[in-house]
MOPAC internal coordinates of N, CA, C and O (Angstrom, degrees):
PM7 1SCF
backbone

  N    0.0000 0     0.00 0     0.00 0    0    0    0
  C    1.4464 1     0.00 0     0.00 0    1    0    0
  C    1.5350 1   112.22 1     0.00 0    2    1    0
  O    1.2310 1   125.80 1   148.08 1    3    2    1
  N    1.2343 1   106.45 1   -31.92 1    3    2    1
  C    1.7925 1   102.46 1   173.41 1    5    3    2
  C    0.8894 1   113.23 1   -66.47 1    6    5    3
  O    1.2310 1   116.84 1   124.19 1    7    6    5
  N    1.4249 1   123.61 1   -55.81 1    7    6    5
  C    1.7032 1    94.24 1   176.29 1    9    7    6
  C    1.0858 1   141.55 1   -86.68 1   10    9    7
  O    1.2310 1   119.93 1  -148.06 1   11   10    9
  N    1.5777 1   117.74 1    31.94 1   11   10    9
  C    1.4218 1   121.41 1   162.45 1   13   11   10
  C    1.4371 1    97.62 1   -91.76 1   14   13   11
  O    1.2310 1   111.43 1   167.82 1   15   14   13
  N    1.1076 1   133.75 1   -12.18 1   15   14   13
  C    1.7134 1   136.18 1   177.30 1   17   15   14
  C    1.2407 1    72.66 1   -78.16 1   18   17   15
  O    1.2310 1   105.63 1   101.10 1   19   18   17
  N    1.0345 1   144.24 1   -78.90 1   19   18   17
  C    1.5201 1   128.41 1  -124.31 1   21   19   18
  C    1.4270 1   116.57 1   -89.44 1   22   21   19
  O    1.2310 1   124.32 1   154.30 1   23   22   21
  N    1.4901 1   109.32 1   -25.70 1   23   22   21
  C    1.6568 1   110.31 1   142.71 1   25   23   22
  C    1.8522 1   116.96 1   -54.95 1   26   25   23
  O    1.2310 1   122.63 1   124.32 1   27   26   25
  N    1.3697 1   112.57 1   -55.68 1   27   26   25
  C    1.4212 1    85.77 1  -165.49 1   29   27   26
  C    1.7836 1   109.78 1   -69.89 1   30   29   27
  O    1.2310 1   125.78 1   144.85 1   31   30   29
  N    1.1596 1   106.50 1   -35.15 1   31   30   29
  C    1.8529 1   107.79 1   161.24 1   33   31   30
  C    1.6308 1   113.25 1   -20.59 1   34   33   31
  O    1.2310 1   119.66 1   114.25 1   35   34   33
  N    1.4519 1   118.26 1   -65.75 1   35   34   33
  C    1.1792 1   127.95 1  -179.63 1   37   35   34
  C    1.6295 1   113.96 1   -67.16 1   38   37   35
  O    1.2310 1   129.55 1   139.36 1   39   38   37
  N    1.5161 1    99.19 1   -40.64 1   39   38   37
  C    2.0278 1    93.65 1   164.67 1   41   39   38
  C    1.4944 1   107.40 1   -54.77 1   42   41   39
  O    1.2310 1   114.47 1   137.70 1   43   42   41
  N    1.1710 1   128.08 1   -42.30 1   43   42   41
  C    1.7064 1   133.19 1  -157.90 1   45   43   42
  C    1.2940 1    89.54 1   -65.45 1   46   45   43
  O    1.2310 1   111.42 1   139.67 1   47   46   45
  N    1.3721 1   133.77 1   -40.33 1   47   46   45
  C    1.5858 1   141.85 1  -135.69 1   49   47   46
  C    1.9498 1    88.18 1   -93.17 1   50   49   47
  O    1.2310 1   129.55 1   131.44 1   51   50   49
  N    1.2853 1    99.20 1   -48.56 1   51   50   49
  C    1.2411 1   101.16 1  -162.20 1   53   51   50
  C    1.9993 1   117.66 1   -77.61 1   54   53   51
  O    1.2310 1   129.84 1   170.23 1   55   54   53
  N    1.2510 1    98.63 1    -9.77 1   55   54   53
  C    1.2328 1   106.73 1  -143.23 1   57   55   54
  C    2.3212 1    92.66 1   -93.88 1   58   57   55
  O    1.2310 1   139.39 1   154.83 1   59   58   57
  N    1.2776 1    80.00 1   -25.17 1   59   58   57
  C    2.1090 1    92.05 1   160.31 1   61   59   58
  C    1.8317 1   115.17 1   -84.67 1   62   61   59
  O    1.2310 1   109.15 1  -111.82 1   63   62   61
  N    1.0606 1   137.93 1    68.18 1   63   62   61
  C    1.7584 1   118.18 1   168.32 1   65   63   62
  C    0.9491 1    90.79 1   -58.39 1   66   65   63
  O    1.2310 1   134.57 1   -10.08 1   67   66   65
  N    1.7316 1    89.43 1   169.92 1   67   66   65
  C    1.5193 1   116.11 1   160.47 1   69   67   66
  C    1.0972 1   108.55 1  -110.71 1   70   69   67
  O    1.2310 1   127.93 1   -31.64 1   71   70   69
  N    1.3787 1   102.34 1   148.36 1   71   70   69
  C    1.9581 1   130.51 1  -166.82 1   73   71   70
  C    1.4710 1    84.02 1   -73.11 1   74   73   71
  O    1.2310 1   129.52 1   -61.98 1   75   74   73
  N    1.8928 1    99.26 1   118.02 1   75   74   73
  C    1.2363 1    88.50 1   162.33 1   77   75   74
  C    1.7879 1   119.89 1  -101.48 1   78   77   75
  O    1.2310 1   121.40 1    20.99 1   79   78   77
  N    1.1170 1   114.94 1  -159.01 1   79   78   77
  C    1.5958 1   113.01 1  -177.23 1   81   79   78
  C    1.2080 1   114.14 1   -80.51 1   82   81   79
  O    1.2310 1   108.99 1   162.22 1   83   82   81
  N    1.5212 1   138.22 1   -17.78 1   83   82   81
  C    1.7448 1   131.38 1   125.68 1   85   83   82
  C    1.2949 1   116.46 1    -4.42 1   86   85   83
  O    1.2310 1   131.58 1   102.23 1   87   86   85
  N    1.5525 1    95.24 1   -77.77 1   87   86   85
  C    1.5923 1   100.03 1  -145.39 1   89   87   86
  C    1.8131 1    88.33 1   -91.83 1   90   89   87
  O    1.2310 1   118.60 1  -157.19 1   91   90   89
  N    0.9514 1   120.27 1    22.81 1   91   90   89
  C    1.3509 1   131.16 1   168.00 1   93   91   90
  C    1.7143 1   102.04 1   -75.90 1   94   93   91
  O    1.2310 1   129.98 1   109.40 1   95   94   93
  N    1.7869 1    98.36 1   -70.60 1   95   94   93
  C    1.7197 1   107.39 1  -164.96 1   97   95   94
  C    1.7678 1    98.07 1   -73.90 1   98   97   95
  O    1.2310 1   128.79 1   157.82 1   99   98   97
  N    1.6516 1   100.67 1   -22.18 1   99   98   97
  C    1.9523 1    78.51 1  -157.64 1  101   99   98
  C    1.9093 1    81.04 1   -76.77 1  102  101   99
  O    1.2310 1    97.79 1   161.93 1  103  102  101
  N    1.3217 1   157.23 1   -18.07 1  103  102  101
  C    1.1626 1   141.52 1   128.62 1  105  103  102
  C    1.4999 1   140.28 1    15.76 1  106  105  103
  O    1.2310 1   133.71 1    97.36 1  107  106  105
  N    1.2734 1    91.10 1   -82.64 1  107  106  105
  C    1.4074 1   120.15 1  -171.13 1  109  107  106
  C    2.0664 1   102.32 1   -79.34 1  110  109  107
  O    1.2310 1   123.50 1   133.33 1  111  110  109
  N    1.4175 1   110.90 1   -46.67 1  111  110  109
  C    1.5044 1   121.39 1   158.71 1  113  111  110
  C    1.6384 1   105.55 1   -51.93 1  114  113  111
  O    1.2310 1   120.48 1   143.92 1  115  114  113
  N    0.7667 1   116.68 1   -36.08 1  115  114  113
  C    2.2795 1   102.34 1  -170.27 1  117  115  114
  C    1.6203 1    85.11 1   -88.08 1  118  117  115
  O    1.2310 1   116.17 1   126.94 1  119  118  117
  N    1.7313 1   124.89 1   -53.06 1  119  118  117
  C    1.5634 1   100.61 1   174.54 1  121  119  118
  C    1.1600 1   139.50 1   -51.61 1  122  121  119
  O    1.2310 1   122.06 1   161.03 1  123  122  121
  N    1.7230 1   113.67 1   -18.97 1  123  122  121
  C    1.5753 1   130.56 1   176.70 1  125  123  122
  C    1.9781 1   105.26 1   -75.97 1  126  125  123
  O    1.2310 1   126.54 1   133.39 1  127  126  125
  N    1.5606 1   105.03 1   -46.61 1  127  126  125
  C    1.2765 1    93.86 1   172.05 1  129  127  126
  C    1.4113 1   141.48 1   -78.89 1  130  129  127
  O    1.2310 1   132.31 1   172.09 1  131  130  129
  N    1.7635 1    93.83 1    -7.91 1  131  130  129
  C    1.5222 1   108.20 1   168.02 1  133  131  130
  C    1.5886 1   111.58 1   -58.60 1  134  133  131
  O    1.2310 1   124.44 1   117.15 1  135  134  133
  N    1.3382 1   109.08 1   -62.85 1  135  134  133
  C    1.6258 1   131.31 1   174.01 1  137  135  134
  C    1.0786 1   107.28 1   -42.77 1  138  137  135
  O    1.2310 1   111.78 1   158.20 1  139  138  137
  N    1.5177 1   133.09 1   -21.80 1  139  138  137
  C    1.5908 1   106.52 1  -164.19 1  141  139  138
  C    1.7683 1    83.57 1  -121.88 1  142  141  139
  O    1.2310 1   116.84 1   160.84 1  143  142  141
  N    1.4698 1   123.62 1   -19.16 1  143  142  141
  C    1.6559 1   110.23 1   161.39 1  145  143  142
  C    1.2454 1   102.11 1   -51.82 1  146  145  143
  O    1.2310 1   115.39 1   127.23 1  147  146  145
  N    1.3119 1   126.36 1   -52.77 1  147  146  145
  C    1.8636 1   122.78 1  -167.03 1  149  147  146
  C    1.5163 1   106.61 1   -58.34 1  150  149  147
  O    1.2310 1   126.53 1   146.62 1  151  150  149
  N    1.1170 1   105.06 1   -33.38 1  151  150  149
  C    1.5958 1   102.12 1  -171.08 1  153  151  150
  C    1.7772 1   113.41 1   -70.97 1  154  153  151
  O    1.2310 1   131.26 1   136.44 1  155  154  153
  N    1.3056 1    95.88 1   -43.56 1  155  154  153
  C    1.6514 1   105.77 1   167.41 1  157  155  154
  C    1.3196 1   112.33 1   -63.15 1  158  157  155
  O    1.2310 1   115.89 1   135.80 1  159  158  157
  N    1.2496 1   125.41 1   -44.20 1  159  158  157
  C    1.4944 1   112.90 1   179.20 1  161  159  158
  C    1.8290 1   102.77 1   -62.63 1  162  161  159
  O    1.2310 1   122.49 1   130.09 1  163  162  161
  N    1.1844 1   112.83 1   -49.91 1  163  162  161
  C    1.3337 1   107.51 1  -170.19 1  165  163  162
  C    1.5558 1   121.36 1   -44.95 1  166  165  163
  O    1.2310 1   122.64 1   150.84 1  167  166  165
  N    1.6211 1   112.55 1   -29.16 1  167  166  165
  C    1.0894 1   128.94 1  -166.54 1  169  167  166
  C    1.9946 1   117.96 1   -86.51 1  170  169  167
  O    1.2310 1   129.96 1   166.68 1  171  170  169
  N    1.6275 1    98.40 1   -13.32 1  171  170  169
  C    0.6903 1    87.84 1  -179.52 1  173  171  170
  C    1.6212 1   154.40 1   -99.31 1  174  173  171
  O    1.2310 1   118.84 1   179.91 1  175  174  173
  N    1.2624 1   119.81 1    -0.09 1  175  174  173
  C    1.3341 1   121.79 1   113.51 1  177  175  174
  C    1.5308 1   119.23 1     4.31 1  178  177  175
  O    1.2310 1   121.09 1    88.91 1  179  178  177
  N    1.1793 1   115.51 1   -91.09 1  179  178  177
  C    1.2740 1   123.34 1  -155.89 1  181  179  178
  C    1.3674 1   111.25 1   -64.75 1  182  181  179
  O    1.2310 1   123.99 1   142.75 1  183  182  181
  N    1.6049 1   109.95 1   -37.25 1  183  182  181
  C    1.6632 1   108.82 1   168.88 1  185  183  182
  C    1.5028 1   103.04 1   -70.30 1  186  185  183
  O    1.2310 1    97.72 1   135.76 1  187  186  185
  N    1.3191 1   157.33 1   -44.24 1  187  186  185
  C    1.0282 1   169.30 1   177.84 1  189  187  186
  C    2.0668 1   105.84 1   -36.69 1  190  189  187
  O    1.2310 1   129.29 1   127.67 1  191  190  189
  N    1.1734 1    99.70 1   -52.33 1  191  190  189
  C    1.4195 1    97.09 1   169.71 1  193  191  190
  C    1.0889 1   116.51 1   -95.59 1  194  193  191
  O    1.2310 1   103.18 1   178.56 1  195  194  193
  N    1.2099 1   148.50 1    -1.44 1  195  194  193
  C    1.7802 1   153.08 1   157.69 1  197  195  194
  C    1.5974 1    77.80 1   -72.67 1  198  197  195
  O    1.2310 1   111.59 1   102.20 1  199  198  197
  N    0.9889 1   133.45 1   -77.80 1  199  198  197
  C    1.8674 1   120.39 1  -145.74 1  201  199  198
  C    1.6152 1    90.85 1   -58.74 1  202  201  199
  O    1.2310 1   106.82 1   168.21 1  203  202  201
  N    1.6041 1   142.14 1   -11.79 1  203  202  201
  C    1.4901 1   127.77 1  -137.03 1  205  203  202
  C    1.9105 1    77.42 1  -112.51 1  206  205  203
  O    1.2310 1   118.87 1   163.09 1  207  206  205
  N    1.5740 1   119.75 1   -16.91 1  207  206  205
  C    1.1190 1   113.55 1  -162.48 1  209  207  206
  C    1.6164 1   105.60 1  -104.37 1  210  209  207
  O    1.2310 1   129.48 1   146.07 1  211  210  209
  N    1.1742 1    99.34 1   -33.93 1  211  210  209
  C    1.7139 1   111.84 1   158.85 1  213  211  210
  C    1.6096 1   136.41 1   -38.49 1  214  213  211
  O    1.2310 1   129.10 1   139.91 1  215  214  213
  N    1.7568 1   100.07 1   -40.09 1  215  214  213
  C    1.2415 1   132.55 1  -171.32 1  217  215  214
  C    1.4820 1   110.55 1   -73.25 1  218  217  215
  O    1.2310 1   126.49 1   119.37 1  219  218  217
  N    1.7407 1   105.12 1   -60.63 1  219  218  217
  C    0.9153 1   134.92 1   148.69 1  221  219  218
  C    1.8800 1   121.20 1    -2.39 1  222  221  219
  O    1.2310 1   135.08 1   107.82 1  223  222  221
  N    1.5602 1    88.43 1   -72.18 1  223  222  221
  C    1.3804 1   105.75 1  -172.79 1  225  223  222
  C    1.4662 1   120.27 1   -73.95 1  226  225  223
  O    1.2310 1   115.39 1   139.40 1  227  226  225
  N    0.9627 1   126.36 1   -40.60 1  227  226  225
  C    1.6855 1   173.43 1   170.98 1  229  227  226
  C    1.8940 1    91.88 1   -46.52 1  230  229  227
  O    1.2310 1   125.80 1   135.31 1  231  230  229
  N    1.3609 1   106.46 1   -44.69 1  231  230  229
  C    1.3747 1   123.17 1  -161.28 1  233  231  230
  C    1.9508 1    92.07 1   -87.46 1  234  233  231
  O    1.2310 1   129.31 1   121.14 1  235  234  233
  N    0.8403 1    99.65 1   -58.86 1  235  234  233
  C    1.9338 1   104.49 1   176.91 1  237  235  234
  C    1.1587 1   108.16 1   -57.60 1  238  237  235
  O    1.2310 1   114.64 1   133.68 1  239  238  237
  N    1.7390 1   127.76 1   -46.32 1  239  238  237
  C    1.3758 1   112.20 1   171.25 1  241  239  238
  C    0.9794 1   108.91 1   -57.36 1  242  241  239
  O    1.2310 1   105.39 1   122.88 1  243  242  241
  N    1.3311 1   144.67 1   -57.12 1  243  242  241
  C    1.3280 1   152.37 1  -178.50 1  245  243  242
  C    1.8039 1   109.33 1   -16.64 1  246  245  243
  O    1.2310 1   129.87 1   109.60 1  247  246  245
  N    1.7199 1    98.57 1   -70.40 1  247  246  245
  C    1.0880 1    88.56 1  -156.77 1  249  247  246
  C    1.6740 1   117.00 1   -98.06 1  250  249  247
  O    1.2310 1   123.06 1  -169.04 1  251  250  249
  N    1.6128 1   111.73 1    10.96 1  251  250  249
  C    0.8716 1   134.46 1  -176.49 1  253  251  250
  C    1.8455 1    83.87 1   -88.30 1  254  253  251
  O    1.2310 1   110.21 1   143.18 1  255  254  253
  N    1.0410 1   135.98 1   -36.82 1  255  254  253
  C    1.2323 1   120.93 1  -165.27 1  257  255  254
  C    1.9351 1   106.21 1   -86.66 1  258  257  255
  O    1.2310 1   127.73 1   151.93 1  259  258  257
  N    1.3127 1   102.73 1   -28.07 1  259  258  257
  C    1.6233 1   111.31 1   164.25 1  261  259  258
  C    1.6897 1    93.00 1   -49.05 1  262  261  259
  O    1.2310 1   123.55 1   103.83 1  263  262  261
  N    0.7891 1   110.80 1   -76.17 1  263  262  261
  C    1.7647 1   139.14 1  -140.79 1  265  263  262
  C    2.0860 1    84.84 1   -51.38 1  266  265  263
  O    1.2310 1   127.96 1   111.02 1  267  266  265
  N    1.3691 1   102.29 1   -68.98 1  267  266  265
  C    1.3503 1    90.48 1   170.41 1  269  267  266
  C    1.3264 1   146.17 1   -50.90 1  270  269  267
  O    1.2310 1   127.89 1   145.23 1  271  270  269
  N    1.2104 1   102.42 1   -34.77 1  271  270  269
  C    1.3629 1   107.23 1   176.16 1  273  271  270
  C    1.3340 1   118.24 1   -73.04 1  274  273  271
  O    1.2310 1   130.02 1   160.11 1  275  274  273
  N    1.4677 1    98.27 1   -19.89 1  275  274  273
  C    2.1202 1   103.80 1   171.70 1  277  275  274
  C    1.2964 1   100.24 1   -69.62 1  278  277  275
  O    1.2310 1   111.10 1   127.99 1  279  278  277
  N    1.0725 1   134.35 1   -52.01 1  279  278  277
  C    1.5977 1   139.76 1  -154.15 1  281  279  278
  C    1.2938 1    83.74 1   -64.80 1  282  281  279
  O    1.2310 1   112.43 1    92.95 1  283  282  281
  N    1.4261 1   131.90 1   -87.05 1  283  282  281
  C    1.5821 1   155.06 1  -163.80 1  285  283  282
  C    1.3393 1   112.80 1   -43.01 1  286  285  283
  O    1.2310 1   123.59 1   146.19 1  287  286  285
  N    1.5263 1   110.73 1   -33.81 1  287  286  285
  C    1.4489 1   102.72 1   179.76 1  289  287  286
  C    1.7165 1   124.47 1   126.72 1  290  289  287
  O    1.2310 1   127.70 1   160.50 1  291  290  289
  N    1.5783 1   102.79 1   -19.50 1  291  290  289
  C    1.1022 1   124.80 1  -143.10 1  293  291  290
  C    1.4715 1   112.23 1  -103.62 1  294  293  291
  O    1.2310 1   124.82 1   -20.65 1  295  294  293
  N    1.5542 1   108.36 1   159.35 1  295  294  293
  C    1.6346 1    81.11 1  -171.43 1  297  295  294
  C    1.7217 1   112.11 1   -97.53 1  298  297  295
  O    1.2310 1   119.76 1   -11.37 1  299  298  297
  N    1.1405 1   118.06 1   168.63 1  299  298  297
  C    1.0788 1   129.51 1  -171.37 1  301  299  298
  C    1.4069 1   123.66 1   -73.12 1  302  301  299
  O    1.2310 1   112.09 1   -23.30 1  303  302  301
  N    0.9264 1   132.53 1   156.70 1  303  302  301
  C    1.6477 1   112.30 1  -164.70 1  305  303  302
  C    1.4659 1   104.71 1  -106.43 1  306  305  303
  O    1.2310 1   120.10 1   180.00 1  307  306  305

């Protein structure tokens, strides 16, 4: 019977590690990448309508460059 005390003694012992300085930084690293996912989500909106105004523009050169090249002669790209 003692040494099933003294096995589970040693389970009790084993069953707490200590945090080592790993799982310290890889820690503190998943909280750094949490914070900067939030920050990107937060942002995005705002990149969302810069790309919607980009498109936009991108879209007028476009067809402003059709449009000329009909008049001019030229071929279209």
């Amino acid at each position: 019977m003692r040494w099933i005390r003294r096995l589970l003694g040693r389970r009790r012992e084993q069953a707490r590690p200590e945090v080592t300085e790993g799982q310290v930084a890889a820690t503190a690293a998943l909280a750094r990448a949490q914070a900067a996912r939030q920050v990107a989500a937060d942002r995005r909106p705002a990149v969302d309508e810069v790309a919607c105004e980009l498109r936009a523009i991108r879209e007028r050169n476009h067809f402003a460059d059709l449009i000329r090249n009909t008049v001019l002669g030229g071929e279209a790209r």
